[in-house]
RODO-2510 file (C-alpha; in nm, 4 decimals, decimal comma):
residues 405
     n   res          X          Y          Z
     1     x     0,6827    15,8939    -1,1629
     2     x     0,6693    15,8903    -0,7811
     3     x     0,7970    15,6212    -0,5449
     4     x     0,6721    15,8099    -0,1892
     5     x     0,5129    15,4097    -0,1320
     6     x     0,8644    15,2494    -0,2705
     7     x     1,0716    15,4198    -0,0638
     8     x     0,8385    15,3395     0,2680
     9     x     0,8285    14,9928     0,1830
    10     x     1,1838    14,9672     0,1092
    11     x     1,3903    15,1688     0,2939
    12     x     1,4218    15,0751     0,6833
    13     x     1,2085    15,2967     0,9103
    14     x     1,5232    15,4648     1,0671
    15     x     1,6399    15,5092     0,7100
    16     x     1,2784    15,6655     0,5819
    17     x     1,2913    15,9011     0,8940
    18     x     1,6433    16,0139     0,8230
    19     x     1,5590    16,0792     0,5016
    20     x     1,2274    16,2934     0,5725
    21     x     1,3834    16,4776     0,8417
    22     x     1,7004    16,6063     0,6117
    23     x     1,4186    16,6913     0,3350
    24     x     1,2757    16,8736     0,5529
    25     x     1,5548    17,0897     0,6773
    26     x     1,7283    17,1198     0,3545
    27     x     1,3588    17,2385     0,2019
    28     x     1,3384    17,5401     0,4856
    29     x     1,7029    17,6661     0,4236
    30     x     1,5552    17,6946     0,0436
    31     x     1,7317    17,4395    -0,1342
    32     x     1,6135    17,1165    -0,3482
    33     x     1,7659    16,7649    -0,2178
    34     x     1,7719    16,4436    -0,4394
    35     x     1,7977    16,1001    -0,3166
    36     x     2,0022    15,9909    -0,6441
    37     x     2,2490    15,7227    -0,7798
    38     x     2,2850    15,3684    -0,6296
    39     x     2,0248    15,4709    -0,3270
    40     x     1,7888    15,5254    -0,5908
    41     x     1,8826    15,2368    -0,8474
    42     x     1,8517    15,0259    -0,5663
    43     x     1,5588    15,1530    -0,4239
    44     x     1,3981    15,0578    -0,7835
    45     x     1,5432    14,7727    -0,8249
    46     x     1,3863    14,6690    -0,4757
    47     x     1,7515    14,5505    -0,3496
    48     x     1,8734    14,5896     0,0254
    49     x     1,9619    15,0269     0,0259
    50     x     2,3115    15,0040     0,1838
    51     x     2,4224    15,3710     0,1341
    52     x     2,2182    15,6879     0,1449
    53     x     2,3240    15,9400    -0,1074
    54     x     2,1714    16,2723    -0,1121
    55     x     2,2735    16,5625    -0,3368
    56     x     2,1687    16,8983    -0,2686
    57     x     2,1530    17,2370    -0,4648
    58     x     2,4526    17,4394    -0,2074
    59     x     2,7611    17,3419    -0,0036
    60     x     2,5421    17,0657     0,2749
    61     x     2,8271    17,1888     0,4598
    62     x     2,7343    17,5573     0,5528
    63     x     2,3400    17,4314     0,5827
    64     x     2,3664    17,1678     0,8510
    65     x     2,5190    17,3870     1,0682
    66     x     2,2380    17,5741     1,0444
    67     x     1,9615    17,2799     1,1129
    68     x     1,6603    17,2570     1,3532
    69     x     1,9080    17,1361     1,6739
    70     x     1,6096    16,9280     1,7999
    71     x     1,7312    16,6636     1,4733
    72     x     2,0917    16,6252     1,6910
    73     x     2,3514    16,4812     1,4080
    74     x     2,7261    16,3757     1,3886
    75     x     2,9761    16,4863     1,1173
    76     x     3,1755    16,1488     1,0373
    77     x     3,3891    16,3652     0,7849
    78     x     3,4039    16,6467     0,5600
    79     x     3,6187    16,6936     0,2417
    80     x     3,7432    16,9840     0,0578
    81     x     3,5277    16,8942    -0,2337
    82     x     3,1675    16,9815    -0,0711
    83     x     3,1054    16,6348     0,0519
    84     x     3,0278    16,5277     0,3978
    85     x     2,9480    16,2294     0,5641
    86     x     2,7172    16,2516     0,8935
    87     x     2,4744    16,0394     1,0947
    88     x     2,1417    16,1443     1,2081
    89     x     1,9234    15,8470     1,4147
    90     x     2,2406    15,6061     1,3894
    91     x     2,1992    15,6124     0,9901
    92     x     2,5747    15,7140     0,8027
    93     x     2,3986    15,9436     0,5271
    94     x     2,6597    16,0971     0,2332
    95     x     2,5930    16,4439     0,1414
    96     x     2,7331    16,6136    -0,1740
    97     x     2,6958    16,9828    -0,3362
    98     x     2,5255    16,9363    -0,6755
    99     x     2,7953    16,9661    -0,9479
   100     x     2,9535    16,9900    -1,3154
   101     x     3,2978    16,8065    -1,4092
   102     x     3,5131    16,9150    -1,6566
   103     x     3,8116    16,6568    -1,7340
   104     x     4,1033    16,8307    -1,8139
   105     x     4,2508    16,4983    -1,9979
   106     x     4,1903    16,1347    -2,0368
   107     x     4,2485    15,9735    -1,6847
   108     x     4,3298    16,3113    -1,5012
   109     x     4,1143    16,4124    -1,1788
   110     x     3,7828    16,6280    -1,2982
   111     x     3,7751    17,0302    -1,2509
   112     x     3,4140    17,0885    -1,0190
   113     x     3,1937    17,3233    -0,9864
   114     x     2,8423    17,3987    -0,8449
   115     x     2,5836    17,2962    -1,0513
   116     x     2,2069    17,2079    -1,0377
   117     x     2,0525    16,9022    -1,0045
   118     x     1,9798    16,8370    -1,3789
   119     x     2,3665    16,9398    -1,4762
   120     x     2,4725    16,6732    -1,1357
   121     x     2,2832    16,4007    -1,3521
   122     x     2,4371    16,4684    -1,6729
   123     x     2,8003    16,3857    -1,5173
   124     x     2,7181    16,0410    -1,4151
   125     x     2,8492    15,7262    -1,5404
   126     x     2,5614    15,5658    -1,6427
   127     x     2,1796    15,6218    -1,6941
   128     x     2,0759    15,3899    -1,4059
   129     x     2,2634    15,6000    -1,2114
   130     x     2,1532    15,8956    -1,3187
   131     x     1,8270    15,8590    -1,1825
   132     x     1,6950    16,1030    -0,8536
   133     x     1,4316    16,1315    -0,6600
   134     x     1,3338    16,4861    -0,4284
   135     x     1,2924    16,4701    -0,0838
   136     x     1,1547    16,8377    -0,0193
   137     x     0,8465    16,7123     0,1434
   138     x     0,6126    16,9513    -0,1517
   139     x     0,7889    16,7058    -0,4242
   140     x     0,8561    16,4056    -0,1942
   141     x     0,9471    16,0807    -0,4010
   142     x     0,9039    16,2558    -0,7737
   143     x     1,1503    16,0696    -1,0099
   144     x     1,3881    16,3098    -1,1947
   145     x     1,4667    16,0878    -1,4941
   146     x     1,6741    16,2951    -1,8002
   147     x     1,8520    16,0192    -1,9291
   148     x     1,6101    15,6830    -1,9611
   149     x     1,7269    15,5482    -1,6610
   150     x     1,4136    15,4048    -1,6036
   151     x     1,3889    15,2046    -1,9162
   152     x     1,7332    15,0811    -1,8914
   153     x     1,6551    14,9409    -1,5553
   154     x     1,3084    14,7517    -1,7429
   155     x     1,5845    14,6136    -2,0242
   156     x     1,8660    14,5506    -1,7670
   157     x     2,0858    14,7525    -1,9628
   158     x     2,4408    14,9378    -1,8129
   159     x     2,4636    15,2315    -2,1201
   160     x     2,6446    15,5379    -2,0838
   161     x     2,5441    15,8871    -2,1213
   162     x     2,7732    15,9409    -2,3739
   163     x     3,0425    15,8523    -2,6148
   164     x     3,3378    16,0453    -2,4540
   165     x     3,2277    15,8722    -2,0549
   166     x     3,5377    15,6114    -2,0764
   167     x     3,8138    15,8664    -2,2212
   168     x     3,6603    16,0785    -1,9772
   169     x     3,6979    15,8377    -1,6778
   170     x     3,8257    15,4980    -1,7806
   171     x     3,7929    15,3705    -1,4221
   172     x     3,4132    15,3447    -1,5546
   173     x     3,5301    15,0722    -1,7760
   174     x     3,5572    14,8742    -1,4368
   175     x     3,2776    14,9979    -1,2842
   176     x     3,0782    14,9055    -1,5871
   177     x     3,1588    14,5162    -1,5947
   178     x     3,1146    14,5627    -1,2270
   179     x     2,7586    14,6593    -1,2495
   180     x     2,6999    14,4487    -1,5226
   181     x     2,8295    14,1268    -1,3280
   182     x     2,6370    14,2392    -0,9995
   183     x     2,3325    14,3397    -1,1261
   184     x     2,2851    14,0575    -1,4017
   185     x     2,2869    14,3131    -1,6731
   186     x     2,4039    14,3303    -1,9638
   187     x     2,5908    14,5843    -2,1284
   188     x     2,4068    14,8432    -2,3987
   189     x     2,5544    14,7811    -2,7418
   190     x     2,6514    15,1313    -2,8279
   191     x     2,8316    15,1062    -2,4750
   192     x     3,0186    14,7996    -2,5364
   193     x     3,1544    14,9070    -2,8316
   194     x     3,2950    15,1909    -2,6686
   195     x     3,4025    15,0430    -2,3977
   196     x     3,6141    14,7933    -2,6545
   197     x     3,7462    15,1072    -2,8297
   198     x     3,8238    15,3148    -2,5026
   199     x     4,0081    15,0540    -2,3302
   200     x     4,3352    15,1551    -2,4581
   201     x     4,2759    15,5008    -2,2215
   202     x     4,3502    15,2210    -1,8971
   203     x     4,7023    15,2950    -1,9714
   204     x     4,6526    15,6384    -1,8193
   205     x     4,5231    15,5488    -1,4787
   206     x     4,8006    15,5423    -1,1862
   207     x     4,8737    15,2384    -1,0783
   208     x     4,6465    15,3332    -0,7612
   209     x     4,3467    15,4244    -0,9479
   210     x     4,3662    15,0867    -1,1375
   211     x     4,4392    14,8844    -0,7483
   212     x     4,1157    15,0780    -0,5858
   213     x     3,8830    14,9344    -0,8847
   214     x     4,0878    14,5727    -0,8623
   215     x     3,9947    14,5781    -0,4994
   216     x     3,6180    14,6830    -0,5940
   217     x     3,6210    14,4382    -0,8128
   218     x     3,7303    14,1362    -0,5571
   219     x     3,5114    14,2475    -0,3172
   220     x     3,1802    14,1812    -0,5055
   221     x     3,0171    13,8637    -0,3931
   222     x     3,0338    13,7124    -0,7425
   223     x     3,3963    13,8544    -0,7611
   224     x     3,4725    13,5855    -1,0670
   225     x     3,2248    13,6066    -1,2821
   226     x     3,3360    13,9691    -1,3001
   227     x     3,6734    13,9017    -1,3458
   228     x     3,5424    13,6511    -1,6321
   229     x     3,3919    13,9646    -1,7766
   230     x     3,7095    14,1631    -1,7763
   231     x     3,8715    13,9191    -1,9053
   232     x     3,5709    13,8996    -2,1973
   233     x     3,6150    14,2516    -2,2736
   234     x     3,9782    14,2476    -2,3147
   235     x     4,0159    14,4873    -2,0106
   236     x     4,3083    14,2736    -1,8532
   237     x     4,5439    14,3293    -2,1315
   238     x     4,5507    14,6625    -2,1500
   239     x     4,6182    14,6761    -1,7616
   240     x     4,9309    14,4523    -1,8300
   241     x     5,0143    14,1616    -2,0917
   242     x     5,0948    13,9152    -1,8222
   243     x     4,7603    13,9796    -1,6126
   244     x     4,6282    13,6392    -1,5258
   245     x     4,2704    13,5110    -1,6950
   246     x     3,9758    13,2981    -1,5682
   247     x     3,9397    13,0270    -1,4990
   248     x     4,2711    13,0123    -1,3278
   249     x     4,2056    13,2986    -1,0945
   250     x     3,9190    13,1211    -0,9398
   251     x     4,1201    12,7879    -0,9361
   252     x     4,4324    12,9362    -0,7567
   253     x     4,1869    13,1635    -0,5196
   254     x     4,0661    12,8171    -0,3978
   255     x     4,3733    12,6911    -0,3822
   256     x     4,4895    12,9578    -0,1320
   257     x     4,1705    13,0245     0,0893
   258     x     4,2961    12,8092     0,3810
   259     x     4,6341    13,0014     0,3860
   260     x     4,6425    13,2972     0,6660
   261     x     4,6846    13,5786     0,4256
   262     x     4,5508    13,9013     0,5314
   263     x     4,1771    13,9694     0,3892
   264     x     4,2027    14,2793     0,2268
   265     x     4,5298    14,2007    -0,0052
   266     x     4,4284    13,7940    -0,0471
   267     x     4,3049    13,8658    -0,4169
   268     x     4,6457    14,0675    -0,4785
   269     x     4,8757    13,7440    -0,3589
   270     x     4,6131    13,5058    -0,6059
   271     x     4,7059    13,7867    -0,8698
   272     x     5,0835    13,7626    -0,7844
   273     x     5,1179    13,3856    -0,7313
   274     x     4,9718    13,3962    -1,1320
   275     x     5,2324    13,5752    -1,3161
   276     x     5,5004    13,4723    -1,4717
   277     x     5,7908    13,5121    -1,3140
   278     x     5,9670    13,7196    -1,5633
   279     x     5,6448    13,9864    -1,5645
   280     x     5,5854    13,9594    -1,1724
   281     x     5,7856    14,2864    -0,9999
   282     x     5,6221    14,4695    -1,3518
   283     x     5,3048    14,4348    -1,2854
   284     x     5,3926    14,5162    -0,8772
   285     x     5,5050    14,8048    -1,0074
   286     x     5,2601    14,9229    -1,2589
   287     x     5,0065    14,8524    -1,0093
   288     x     5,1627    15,0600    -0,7023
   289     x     5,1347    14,7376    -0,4483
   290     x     5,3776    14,8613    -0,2136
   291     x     5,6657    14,7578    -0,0265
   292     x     5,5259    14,4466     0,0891
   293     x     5,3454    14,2973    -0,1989
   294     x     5,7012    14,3868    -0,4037
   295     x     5,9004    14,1372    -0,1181
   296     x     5,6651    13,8805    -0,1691
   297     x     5,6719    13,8483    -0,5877
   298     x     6,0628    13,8633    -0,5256
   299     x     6,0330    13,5782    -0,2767
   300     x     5,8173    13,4049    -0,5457
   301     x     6,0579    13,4298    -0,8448
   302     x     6,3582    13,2924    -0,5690
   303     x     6,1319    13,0019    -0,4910
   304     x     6,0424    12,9897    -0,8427
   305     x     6,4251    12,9562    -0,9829
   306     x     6,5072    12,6690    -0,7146
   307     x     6,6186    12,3851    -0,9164
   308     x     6,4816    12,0361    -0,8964
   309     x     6,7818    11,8798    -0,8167
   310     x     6,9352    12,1299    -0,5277
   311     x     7,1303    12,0442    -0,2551
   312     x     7,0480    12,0654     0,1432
   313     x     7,2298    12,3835     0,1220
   314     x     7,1592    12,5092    -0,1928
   315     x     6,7738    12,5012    -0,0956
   316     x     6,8750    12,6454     0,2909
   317     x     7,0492    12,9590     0,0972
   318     x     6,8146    12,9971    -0,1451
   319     x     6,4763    13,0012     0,0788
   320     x     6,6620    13,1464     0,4124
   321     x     6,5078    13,5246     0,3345
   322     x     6,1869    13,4079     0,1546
   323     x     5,9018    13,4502     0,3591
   324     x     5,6989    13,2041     0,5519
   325     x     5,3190    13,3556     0,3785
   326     x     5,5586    13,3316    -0,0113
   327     x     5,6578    12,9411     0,0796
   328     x     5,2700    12,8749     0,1955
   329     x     5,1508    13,0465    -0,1149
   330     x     5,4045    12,8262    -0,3391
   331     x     5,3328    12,4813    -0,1259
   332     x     5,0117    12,5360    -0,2778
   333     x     5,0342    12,5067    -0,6294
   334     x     5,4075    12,4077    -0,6991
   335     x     5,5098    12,0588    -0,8523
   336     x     5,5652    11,7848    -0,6384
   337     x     5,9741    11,7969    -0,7001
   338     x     5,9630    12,2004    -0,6292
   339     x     5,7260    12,1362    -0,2906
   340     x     5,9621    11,8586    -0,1277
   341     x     6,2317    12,0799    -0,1364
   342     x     5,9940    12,3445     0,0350
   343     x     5,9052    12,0686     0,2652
   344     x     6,2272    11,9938     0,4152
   345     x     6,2957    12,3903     0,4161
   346     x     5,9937    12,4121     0,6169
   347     x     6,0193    12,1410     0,8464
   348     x     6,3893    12,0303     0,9131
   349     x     6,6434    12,2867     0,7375
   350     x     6,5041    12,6150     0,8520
   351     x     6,5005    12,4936     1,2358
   352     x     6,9122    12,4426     1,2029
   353     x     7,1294    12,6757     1,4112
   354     x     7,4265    12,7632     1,5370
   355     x     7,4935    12,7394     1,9387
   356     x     7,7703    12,8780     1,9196
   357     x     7,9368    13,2451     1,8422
   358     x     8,2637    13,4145     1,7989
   359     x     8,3680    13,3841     2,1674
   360     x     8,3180    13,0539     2,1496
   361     x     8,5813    13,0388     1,8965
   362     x     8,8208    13,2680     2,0580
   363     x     8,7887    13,0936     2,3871
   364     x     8,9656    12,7598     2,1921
   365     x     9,2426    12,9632     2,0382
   366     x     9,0879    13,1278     1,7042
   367     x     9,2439    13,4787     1,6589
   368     x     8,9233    13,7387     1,6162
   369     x     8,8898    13,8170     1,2639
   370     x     8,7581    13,7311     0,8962
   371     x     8,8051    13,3759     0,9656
   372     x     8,5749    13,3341     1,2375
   373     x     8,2700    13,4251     1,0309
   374     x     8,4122    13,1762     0,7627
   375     x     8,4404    12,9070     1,0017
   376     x     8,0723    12,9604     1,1456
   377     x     7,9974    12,9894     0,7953
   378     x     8,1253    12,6375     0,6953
   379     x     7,9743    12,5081     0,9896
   380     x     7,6091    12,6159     0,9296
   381     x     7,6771    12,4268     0,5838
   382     x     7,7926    12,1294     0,6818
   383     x     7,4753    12,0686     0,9565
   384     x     7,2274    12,1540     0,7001
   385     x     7,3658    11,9274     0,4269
   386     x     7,4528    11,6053     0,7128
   387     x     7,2132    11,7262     0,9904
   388     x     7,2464    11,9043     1,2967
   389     x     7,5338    11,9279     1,5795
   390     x     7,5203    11,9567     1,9605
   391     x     7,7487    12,2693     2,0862
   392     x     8,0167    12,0429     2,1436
   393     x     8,0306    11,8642     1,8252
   394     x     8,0042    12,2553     1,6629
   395     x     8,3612    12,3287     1,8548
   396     x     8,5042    11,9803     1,7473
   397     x     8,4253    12,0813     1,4022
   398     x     8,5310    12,4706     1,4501
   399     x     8,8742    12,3161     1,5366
   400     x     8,9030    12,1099     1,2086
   401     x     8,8036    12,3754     0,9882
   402     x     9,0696    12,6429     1,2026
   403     x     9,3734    12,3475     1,1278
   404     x     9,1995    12,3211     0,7544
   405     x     9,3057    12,7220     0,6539
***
C-alpha cells in the first residue's frame, strides 16, 4: 500500500515539505526513515497530524549534523537514548534511532538497542501503531504493515502484538482505554482479556509512572468517558481500593470548574476531594503527588472532622491552617451544616485579629513571660466566640485576664 496522495492531502504543506526534505537527507547519508506510529495512524485515519514521528535506521543524532546546510534546522533537545527533537521550516519533528526493548521485569524501564525498522515495529504497543510508512524519496509513502495494523484500523480494533505487552509495560493498560475512548474503538477480545488478567502488574508502576498516564488520561477531550472505561475494566482498583468511580468524577469535576485551581493539577484536587478521608494521604502517597497535593488532602480530612455543632472557636482553630483553595474545594460539595461553619470561617472569623502585642502588655504592667502569650491567647478566643474588639477594649480585657491568674 502507498499513501504518497494521503499524506499530500493530509499533512499541512509545511509539514509535507519537512517531511520530504528529511527523506531526502536521511536517504543520501544511506539510511531508511519511517514516518510511523500515531503520525501514521493518524494520517490513515484522516485526523488532524499533531506530531511528526520519524524513526530512522542510525543514531539521527550523528546524521543531522551532517545535513545539506541549505535545509537550516534547530535542535529543541536531545536525549541520551538516541532521540532528538528539532525544527526544520517552523515544524517540531521527533526523531528516534530504530530499536529493540528488552524488559528486564514487569514495570521496570526497557534495556535498548539498535535495531531495524521491522524489529522497531515489533516493540510497539499496539498494531495500529505499529504501522510505517518510508520517506526515502525511491520508496516514498510505501506502507510497512507486519502486524495487521491496517485491518485493525478497518474493524476499529486496539489489539496488542502480543500476550506478554501489559506485564511487559502495564502503563499500556492506560494507554489502551485511552485509545480506545479517543478513537471510538473498541478493544480486541484476545486484548481485553489480557488486559483483565494483567492488571494486577499496575501494582508495580511508581507512583509517577501511574500520575503521568492519570494526567494523559485527563487531558483527552472526552477525559470521562475514559475514566468510565477504567473504571469498566477494573483498572481503578488495582491503582488503589479507595480510587473514586464515574459518574461521580464527572459530577464533582463540574462542581469545581469555577474554583481557581491551577490547570494542570485540577483533575488531581477532583481525585482528592473524592476519597474517603481515611484512604486520602494513601493514595497521595501511592501516587507521588508531592508536597502540595499532600497539604491539601490533610486540610481536607481537618475540614472533614469539623463537627456540626462546633463552636466560634472550635471552627477558628480548626480551619486557621487549612487553606483558602481546600475550604473552596469543600464549600463545594459539603452539607449545608458543614458549609455554614465554612461560611462564617470565610467571611467573619478568619478576618479577627489582634492589635495588639507583647509591648502592649508590658507597657500596662504585665511582667514579660509565658503569661503574655496566654493572655493574647485568651483574648483571640474570646473576640472570635463574642466578636471583635477595638485596641482599647483588647487592653481592658488584657487587664482582666492579668488580675484573673
Amino acid at each position: 500500500m502507498n499513501i504518497e496522495n494521503l499524506l499530500e492531502k493530509t499533512l499541512t504543506k509545511p509539514q509535507y515539505e519537512a517531511i520530504k526534505i528529511l527523506g531526502g537527507q536521511f536517504h543520501k547519508k544511506g539510511t531508511r526513515a519511517f514516518l510511523v506510529g500515531g503520525t501514521i495512524r493518524d494520517l490513515l485515519l484522516e485526523r488532524e497530524v499533531s506530531d511528526i514521528d520519524i524513526i530512522v535506521e542510525a543514531d539521527p543524532w550523528n546524521l543531522i549534523h551532517k545535513f545539506d546546510p541549505k535545509y537550516p534546522l534547530d535542535m529543541i533537545s536531545n536525549s541520551q537514548f538516541n532521540t532528538c527533537k528539532i525544527k526544520i521550516l517552523d515544524q517540531a519533528v521527533d526523531l528516534a534511532m530504530a530499536r529493540k526493548e528488552i524488559y528486564p521485569a514487569s514495570g521496570a524501564l526497557p534495556v535498548v538497542t539498535s535495531a531495524s525498522i521491522e524489529d522497531d515495529l515489533g516493540r510497539r504497543d499496539f498494531s495500529i501503531n505499529a504501522l510505517a510508512a518510508c520517506i526515502n524519496p525511491p520508496n516514498w509513502g510505501e506502507v510497512l504493515d507486519l502486524y495487521r495494523g491496517l485491518e485493525d484500523l478497518q474493524l476499529k480494533h486496539v489489539r496488542i502484538l502480543h500476550a506478554g505487552s501489559f506485564k511487559d509495560d502495564p502503563t499500556r493498560i492506560f494507554r489502551c482505554i485511552r485509545y480506545s475512548g479517543r478513537l471510538g474503538f473498541s478493544v480486541e477480545g484476545d486484548t481485553k482479556t489480557q488486559l483483565l488478567n494483567d492488571s494486577t502488574y499496575l501494582a508495580q508502576l511508581s507512583g509517577v509512572r501511574i500520575t503521568n498516564e492519570l494526567a494523559k488520561v485527563f487531558s483527552e477531550k472526552n477525559a470521562n468517558s475514559i475514566f468510565d472505561l477504567m473504571d469498566q475494566f477494573k483498572v481503578l482498583g488495582h491503582i488503589h481500593s479507595g480510587f473514586p468511580k464515574e459518574p461521580e468524577f464527572s459530577e464533582r469535576k463540574s462542581l469545581l470548574e469555577n474554583i481557581r485551581i491551577p490547570t494542570p493539577e485540577f483533575v488531581f484536587y477532583v481525585l482528592i476531594s473524592l476519597i474517603e478521608p481515611n484512604q486520602r494521604l494513601d493514595l497521595i502517597k501511592r501516587l507521588d503527588l508531592g508536597n502540595k497535593l499532600s497539604k491539601f488532602g490533610t486540610d481536607l480530612n481537618r475540614i472533614e472532622r469539623l463537627e456540626v455543632n462546633s463552636s466560634r472557636s472550635e471552627i477558628f482553630k480548626q480551619l486557621t491552617e487549612v487553606s483558602e483553595i481546600a475550604i473552596s474545594v469543600a464549600e463545594s460539595y459539603a452539607p449545608r451544616e458543614l458549609r455554614s461553619s465554612l461560611e462564617l470561617f470565610v467571611n467573619e472569623l478568619k478576618t479577627i485579629s489582634l492589635c495588639i502585642g507583647g509591648e502592649d502588655l508590658m507597657a500596662i504592667g504585665i511582667p514579660q513571660g509565658p503569661k503574655i502569650g496566654d493572655i493574647l491567647s485568651k483574648i483571640l478566643t474570646y473576640m472570635i466566640d463574642s466578636g471583635p474588639q477595638p485596641k482599647s477594649g483588647q487592653i481592658r480585657m488584657a487587664k482582666k485576664f492579668f488580675s484573673d491568674f
